[in-house]
N, C-alpha and C positions, 0 to 999 in steps of 0.2 A: 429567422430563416438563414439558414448557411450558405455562405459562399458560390457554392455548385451548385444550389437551386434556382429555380426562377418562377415567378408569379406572374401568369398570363391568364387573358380569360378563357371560360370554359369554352368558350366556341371554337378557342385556338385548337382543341387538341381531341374534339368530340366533334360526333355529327348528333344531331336531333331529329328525331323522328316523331312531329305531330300523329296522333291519332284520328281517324276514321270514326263515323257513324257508324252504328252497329245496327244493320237494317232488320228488321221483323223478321221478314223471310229465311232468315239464319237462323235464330231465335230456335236453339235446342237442338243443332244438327249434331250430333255426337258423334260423326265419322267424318274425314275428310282427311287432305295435304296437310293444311296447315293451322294450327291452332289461331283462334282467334280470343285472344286476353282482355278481359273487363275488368273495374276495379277490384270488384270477390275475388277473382281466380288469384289475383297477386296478395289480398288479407289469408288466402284457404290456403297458399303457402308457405306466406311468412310464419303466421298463427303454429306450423308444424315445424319454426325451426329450419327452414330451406332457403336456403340460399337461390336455387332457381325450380322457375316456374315448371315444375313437373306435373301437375293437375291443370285441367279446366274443362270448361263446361261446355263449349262451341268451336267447333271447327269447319272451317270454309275448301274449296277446292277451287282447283285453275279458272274453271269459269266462274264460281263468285268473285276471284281477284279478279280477274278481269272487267267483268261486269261491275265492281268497284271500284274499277282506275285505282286501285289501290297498293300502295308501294308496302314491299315487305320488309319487316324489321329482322335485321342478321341475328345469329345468334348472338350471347355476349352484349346484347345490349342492356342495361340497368333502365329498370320501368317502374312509373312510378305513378300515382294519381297525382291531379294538377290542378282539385277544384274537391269545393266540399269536404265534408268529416274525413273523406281518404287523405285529404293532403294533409290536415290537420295530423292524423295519427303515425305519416312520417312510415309506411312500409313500403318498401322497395323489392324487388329480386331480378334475377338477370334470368333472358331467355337463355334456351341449350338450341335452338333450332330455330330456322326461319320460321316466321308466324306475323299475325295482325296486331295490334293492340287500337284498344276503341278511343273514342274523342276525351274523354276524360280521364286519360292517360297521355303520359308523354315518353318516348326513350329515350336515353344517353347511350349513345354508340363511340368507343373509345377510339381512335384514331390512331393506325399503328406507328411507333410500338409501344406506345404508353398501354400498359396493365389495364383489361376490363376490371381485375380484382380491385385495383388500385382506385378507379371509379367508384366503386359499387364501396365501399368502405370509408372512401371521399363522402359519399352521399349520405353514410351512414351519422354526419356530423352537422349537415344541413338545415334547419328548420325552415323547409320552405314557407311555410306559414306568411311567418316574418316577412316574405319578399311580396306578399301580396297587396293588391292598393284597394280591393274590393269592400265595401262596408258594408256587406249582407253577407252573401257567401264566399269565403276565402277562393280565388286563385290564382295559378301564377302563369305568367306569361313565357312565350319562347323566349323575347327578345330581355327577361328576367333573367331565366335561367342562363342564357348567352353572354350574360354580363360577369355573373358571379366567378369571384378572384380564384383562381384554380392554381395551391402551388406544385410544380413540377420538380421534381426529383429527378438527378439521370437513371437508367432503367435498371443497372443492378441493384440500387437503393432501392428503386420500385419492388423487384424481387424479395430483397430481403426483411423490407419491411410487409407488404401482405405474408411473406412465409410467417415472421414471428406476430401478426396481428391472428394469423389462424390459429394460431400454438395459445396463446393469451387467452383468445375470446373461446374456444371451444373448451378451456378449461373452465372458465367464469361461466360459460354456456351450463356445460354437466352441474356444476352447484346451482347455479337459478332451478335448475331441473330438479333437483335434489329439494331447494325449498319451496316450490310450487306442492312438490310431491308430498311434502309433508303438510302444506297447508290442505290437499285435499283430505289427507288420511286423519288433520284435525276434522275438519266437516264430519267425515263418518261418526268418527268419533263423539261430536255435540249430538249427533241425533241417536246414535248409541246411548246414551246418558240421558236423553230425554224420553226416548221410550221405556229403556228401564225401567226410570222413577216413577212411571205409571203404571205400571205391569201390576195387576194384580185389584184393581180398581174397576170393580164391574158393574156398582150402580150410576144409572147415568141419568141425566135430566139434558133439555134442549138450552140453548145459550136463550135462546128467547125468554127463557123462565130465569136467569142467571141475574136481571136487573131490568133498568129502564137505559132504553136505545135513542136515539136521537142523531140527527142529522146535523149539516149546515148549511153556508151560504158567503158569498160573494157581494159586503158591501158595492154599491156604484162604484166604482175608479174614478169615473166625471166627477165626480163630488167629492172635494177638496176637503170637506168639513169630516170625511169618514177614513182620512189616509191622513194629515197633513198631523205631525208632533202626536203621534198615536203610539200609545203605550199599552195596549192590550196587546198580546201574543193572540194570532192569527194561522192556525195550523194548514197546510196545503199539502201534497203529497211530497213536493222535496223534502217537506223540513223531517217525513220520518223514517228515519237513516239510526237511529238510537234507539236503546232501550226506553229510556228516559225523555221528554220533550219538555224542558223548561225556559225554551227562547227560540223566538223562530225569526225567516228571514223577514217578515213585512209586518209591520202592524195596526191595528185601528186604534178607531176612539171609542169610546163609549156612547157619541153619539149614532156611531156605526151601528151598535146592538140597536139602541131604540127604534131604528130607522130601517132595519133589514131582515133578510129572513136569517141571518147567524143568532146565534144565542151563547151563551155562559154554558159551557163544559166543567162539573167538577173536577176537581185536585183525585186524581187515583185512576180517574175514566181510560177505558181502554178503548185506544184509536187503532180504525180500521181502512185502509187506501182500497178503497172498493171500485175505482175508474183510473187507470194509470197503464201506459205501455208496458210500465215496470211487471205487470201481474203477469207477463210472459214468462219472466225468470222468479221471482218471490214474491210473498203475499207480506207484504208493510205491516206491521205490529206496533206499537208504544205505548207507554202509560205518560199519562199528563202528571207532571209533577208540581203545576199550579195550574189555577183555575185559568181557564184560556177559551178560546174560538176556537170552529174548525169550517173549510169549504164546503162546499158540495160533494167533493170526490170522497170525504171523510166519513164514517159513518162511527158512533160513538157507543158504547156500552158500561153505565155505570151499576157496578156490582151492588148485589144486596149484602148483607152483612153476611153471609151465609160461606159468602167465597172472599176469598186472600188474592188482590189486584195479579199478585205474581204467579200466585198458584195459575191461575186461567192463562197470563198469560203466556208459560214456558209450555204447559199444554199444548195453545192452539199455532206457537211457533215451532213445538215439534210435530204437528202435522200441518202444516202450511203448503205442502207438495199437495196434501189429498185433499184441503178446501180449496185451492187453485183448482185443481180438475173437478172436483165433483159440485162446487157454488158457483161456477163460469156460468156468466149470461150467455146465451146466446142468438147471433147475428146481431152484433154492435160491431162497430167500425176502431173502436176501443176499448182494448181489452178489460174487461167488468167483474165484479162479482154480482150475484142475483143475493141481494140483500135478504129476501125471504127463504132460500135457501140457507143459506148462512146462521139466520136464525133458528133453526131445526138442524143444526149442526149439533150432535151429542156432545158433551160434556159430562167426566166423571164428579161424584160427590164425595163427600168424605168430610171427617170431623175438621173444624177448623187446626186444629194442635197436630193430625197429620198431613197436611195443605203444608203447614208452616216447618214441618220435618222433608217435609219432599222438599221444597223451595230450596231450605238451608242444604240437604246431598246436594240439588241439582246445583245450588251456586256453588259450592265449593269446587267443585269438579270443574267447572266451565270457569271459573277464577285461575285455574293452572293453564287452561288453555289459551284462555284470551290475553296471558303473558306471554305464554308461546307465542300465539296471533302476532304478538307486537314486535317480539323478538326478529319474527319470519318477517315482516314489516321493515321493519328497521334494515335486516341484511339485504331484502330484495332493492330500496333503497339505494344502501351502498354500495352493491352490485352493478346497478345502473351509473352510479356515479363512478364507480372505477371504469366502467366499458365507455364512460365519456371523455374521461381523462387518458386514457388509453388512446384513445384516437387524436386525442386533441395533441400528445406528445406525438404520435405518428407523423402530423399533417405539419407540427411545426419545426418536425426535422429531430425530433429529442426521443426515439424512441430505440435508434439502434446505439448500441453500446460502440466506444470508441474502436474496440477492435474487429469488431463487424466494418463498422465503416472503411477498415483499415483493407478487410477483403474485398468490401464491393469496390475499391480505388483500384486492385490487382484484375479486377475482373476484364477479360476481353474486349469486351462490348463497351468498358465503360468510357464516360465523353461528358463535360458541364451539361448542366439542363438546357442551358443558352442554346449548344451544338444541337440537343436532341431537338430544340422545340422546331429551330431551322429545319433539321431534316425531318418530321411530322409536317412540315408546312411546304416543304419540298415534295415529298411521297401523295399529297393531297393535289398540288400543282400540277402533275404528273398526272397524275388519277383522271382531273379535270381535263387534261389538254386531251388525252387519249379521246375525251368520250364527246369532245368537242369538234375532233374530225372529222367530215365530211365522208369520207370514204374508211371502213372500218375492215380492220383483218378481220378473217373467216375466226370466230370465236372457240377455244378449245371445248368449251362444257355449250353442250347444244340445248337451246334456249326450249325448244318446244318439249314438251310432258308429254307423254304417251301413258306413265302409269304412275302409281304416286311417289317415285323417284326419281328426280332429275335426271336424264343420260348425260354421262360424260365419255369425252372421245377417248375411242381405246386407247390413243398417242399417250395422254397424259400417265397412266399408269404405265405404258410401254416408255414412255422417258424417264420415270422414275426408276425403272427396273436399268435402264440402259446404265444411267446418275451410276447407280448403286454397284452395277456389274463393272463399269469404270473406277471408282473409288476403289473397290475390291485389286482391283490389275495393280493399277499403281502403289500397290502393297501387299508383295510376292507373298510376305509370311501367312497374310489373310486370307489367299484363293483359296485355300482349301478349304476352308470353313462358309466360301458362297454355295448356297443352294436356293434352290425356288422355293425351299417354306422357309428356309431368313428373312427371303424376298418379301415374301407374303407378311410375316412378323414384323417387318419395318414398317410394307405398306400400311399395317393397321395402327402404329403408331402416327405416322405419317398423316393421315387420314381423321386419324381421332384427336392426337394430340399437337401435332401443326395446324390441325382444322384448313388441309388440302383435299380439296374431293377430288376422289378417285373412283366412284360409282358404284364401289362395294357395298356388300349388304352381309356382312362376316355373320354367321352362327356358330354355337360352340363346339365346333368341330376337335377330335379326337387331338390333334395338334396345336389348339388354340383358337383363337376368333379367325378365322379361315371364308374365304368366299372364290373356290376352288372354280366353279364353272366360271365366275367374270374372270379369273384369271386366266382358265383356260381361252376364251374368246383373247383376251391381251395377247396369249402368248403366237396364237394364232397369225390376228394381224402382222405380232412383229417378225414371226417367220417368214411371211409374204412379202414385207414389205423392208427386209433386212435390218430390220431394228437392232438385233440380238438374235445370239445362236442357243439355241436349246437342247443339252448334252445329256444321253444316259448316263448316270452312272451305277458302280456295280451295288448300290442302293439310293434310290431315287432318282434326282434330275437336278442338274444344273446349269449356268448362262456361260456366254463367252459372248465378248463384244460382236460385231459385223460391219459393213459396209457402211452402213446409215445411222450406226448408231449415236456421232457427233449432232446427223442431223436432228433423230427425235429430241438427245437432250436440249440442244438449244430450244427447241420450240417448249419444250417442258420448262424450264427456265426462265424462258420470256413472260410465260404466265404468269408466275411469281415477282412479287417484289423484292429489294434488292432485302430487307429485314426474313422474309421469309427463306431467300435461295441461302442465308446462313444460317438459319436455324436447321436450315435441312442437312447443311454441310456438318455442322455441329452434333445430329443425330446419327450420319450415316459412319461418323466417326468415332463415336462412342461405341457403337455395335460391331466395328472391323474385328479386334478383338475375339469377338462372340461367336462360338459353334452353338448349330442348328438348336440345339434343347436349350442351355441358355438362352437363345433368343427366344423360345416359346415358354419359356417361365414367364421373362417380362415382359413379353404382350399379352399373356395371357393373365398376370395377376394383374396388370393395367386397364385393359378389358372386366374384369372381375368388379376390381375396385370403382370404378365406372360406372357397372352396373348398380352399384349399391347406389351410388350418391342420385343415378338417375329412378331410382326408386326410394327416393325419400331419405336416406340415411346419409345425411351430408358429411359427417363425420366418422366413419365407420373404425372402427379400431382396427390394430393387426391381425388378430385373430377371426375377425371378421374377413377381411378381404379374403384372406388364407382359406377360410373357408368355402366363401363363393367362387373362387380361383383353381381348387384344388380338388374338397368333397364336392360343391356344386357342378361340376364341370362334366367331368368325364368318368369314367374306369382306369383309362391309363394314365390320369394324373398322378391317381395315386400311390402308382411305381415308382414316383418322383419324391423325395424324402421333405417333410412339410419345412424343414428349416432353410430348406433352398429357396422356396416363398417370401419368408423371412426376410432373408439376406438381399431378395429382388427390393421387397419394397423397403429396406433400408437407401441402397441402391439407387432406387428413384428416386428418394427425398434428397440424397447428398447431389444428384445431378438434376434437381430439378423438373423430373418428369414425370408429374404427379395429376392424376386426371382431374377435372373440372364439372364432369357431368355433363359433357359437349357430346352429342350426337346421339344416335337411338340404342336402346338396349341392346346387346347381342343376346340373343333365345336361343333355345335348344332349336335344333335341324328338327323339321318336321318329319324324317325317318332318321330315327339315330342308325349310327356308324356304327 
């Protein structure tokens, strides 16, 4: 670890947010405020590649939290199962919205201004597993998780390393995608080649005529004399995973046969998994390559001379989809085959010397593949193992290049970890003392719901606008370029990408994510109450300071933390610069790109955003020349201002403009 880092624990720089019961009564509510996450909704979206929880299944409203005494998790938090096969399988995603998560969940809430990314990519390296002390079911505790060594980086290194961990893994991403893709397009393929080589075979006979069938059994386990230095092969449904079965996990003795109801399976017998969870997804096939046992789940068929062991069996494994459905027992409690169906399962005939010509196509063909198989094997593999090392360089400080590092040391904001970790441990002190006071200022964003939108007080966007029409003054070359839709263009970066509520609810308005009536009501107030001046001009409208305008900002300001009033100073200063259309390129391809990611496309290319930015949008985007787009979101990756998937879709206006 370098010099400027520092290793503290996670509770130093994160809050936690245990999970809640998930009461019955919610059980399937599909509309509501706020989503409520179990451990599926976080597998339904990792499983798609998603970074955040954009699905689920249950959602509660104000009076279920209430009626829950239940505290809400911020957006931005990384969540994670904390017990059972979830924790085990290590998938994580970060909320975009306030919501619940259930007891067998826990969140990591990052503590400003350490990176939620930076988290969520942290955790990526975890085996919570490991931390658990449970000897039945794995899980892990808060005061676990609170423990574990967290190292800190100062925050432009934070910066720069999730930008190039996104750049890396979304690249290794699209190739995992690529050999997934091709291991399904082998599947097709195997059973392409095993229908074929029977095509054309129309005399048929039942498997029950095929030989003589046979079952098994389950020496006693109590009895030492039927398990203890046993060297007979004992088949169960694990062991069959191969073509082939010539050793399996557990074995008897031969006292065990005389003594039980298992018996002696010939050498060639084909083994059949007829009780196994597994017959949900596949129907179990092998042939015995020595004489051996089999359980009760096993059901056996040794062939008459008449059939070739392989011949039946590439047969009944290229239709194991249609004996799965059509031999299903049914009402068992575990999924079955109905053995006497099975045996009235058709089977084609044919001379022995074409049996042994189909065998010899079909293996040839499935010989190229199952090196591919391995090949696809081997790289998916390596893939994983470079997406581990990848991070493990990340977290030990070895991932950015010396002259990277060279930039994040020029950066503004930059400060030792040491400094940062103090002022995170500061801004929390703060936090606490505020909410420890007895007597509390009149709150700006007003606590009570009326609809499924929190209201926020008109002040705070009327101080943002105030902010912005101040910044503007104090830089003559710039007033002319202020207007109330710049206004509006900041506020929705403001809003989306500072994650400041402002109470908007933007739709894709002809000028970009626009939410023209709340701003009309803002502009309202601040005319009454002299916030700011609202000017015709000889096209459109624009602000000029007023009386009271010191006062809203301060109160706008107070709201925010001292990390946040910079970020904002940082934003409104990037945009001085900017006449009215530039600004509505970049909130509106921001907006766009946004939408992608909150709809599933966590990575969306340029030409992608360009297109839900531009052709998805409006009519008169497309007076606007597509390589302006372009050059926006170049633009926003050189400064940083690249969306997250934070906040709700912006939709078409329910009466387009």
């Amino acid at each position: 670890m370098r010099e400027d880092w520092i290793e503290c624990d996670l509770a130093e720089v994160t809050r936690i947010y245990p999970g809640i019961g998930f009461p019955k009564d919610i059980q399937g509510k599909i509309e509501g405020t706020y989503p409520f996450y179990k451990v599926g909704d976080i597998s339904k979206n990792f499983l798609k590649g998603r970074q955040y929880l954009l699905e689920c299944d249950h959602y509660v409203d104000e009076n279920d939290v209430t009626k829950l005494k239940a505290k809400l998790v911020e957006p931005n938090t990384v969540v994670f199962a904390k017990i059972g096969e979830g924790l085990k399988l290590n998938r994580r995603a970060i909320t975009n919205r306030l919501s619940l998560i259930d007891n067998n969940t826990v969140g990591i809430k990052a503590k400003e201004p350490l990176l939620h990314l930076f988290i969520f990519y942290f955790f990526n390296t975890i085996r919570l597993e490991k931390l658990s002390q449970a000897t039945t079911v794995p899980s892990v505790r808060k005061s676990d998780i609170e423990k574990i060594q967290f190292p800190l980086p100062p925050l432009p290194e934070q910066r720069a390393i999730v930008k190039k961990l996104e750049n890396l893994l979304s690249s290794l991403d699209a190739g995992v995608a690529d050999l997934k893709k091709a291991q399904q397009q082998l599947k097709i393929y195997r059973q392409a080649v095993l229908k074929k080589a029977f095509e054309g075979l129309t005399e048929t006979i039942i498997l029950n005529d095929a030989g003589a069938w046979n079952g098994g059994g389950t020496p006693s386990t109590q009895n030492k004399d039927f398990w203890e230095n046993g060297n007979i092969n004992w088949v169960s449904s694990q062991d069959v995973k191969t073509k082939y079965i010539e050793d399996t996990e557990r074995k008897i003795t031969s006292i065990a046969i005389e003594n039980s109801s298992t018996k002696w399976i010939e050498k060639n017998a084909l083994l059949f998994v007829v009780r196994s969870g597994i017959l949900r997804r596949i129907f179990p096939i092998a042939i015995a390559k020595v004489n051996l046992c089999v359980n009760q789940d096993i059901q056996t068929l040794t062939l008459n001379k008449k059939y070739l062991t392989e011949f039946v069996y590439w047969y009944l494994m290229g239709n194991e989809y249609d004996i799965r459905h059509n031999c299903a027992k049914d009402g068992t409690t575990v999924e079955s085959i109905d053995v006497s169906k099975l045996k009235k399962y058709r089977l084609p005939t044919c001379t022995l010397d074409k049996q042994k010509e189909i065998v010899k196509q079909i293996e040839s063909r499935l010989s190229v593949c199952d090196s591919i198989e391995q090949n696809i094997k081997e790289s998916l593999e390596k893939a994983e193992a470079l997406r581990q090392s990848i991070l493990k360089r990340a977290f030990e400080g070895n991932l950015l290049a010396p002259q990277e590092l060279a930039e994040c040391k020029q950066a503004a904001d930059y400060e030792p970890a040491s400094v940062l970790l103090e002022q995170i441990k500061a801004e929390q002190n703060k936090a606490t003392a505020k909410r420890s006071k007895k007597k509390v200022a009149e709150p700006l964003v007003v606590a009570k719901v009326e609809t499924s939108v929190a209201k926020i007080s008109a002040d705070i966007h009327a101080g943002l606008i105030a902010k912005v029409i101040k910044i503007h003054e104090e830089n003559p070359a710039s007033i002319d370029n202020l207007s109330h839709i710049k206004c509006e263009k900041i506020a929705h970066l403001v809003e989306y990408h500072l994650q400041i509520p402002l109470g908007r609810q933007p739709v894709k308005d002809a000028a970009g994510p626009d939410d023209y009536p709340h701003l009309k009501s803002v502009e309202s107030r601040a005319k009454k109450a002299g916030f700011f001046n609202i000017l015709k001009k000889p096209i459109g409208y624009s602000y000029s300071s007023a009386s009271n305008s010191g006062k809203v900002i301060d109160k706008f300001q107070s709201a925010l933390s001292d990390e946040k009033n910079r970020q904002l100073d940082n934003l409104i200063d990037l945009f001085l610069k900017f006449d009215l259309e530039v600004s509505e390129i970049i909130a509106t391809t921001y907006a766009g790109w946004n939408n992608l990611i909150l709809n599933g496309n966590a990575n969306p290319s340029d030409e992608e955003i360009v297109y839900e930015s531009r052709e998805n949008w409006s009519e008169r985007k497309l007076k606007i020349a597509r390589e302006r787009f372009f050059k926006a979101i170049e633009w926003m990756r050189k400064n940083e201002i690249v969306p997250t998937g934070y906040g709700a879709v912006v939709p078409f206006p329910k009466k387009k403009k």
